[in-house]
C-alpha positions in Angstrom: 0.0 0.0 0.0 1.2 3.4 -1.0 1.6 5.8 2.2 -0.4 8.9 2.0 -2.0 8.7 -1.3 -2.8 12.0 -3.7 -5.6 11.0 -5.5 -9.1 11.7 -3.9 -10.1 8.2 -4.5 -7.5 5.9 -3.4 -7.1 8.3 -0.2 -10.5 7.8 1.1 -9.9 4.1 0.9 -6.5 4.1 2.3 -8.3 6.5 5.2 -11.0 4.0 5.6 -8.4 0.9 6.1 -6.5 3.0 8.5 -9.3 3.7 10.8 -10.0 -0.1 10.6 -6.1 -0.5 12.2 -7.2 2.4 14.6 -8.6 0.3 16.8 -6.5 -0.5 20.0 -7.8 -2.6 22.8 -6.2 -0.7 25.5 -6.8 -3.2 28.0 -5.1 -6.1 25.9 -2.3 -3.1 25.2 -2.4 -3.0 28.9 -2.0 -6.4 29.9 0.9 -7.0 27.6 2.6 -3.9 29.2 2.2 -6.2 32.4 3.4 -9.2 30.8 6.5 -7.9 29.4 7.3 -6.1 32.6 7.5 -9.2 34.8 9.4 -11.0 31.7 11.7 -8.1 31.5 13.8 -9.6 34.9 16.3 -11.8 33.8 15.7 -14.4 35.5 12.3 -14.8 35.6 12.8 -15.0 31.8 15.2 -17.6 31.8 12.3 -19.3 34.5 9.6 -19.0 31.8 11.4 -20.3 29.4 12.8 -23.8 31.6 9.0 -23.9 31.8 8.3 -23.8 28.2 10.0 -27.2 28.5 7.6 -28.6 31.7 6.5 -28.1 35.2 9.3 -27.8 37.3 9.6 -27.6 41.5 11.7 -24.7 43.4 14.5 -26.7 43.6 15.0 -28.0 39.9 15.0 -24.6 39.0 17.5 -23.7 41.6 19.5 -26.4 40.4 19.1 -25.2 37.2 19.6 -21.4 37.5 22.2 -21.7 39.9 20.8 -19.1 42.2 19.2 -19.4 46.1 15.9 -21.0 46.8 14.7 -17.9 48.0 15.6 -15.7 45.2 14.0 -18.1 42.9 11.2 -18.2 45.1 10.9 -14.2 45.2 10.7 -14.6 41.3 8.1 -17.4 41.8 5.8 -15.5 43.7 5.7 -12.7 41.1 5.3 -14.1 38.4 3.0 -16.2 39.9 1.1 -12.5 41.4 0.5 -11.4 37.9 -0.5 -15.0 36.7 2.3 -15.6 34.8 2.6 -19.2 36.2 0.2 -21.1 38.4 1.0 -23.6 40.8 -0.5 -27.2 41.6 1.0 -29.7 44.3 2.2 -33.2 43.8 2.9 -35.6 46.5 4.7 -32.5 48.7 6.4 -30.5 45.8 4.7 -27.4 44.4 4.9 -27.6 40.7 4.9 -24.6 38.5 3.2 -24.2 35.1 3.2 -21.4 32.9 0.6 -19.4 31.3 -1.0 -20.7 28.1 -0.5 -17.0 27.0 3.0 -16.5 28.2 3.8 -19.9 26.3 2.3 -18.8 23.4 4.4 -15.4 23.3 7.7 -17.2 23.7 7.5 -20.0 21.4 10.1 -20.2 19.3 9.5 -22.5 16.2 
């Protein structure tokens, strides 16, 4: 599509399919501004994307990040706050599970 058309015609229709793109759901705009800001800490980016894999406890992904339980656990609870993960118990571990939504934004294929 040309950008800013001169001829009467073709303007009024590239004006119409502009106001179509107009159109911003400010709460979807919103919620990605959360999303991005609780992905934006390192390592509860390198968290979401161990769970891409699978569930994981605390401690796999202590073991795995190399950090302290309770930093890890810190991260947890945030992103877990903002319902970037969600949690479900097995045996006595507490498993964590990410978003379908989060998932969906850091696939990489």
């Amino acid at each position: 599509m040309k950008c800013c058309p001169t001829d009467s015609n073709i303007k009024e229709d590239w004006e119409h399919d502009l106001e179509s793109d107009i159109n911003i759901d400010e709460n979807e705009i919103n919620r990605l501004c959360e999303t991005f800001k609780v992905l934006s800490n390192p390592i509860r980016l390198k968290i979401a994307y161990h769970l891409l894999k699978q569930d994981y406890c605390v401690n796999a992904l202590v073991y795995m990040l190399n950090e302290k339980q309770n930093l890890v656990s810190h991260h947890l609870a945030i992103m877990k706050e903002s319902e970037a993960v969600v949690s479900y118990r097995s045996s006595r571990f507490t498993y964590y599970s990410l978003n379908q939504q989060i998932r969906q934004l850091l696939k990489t294929e």
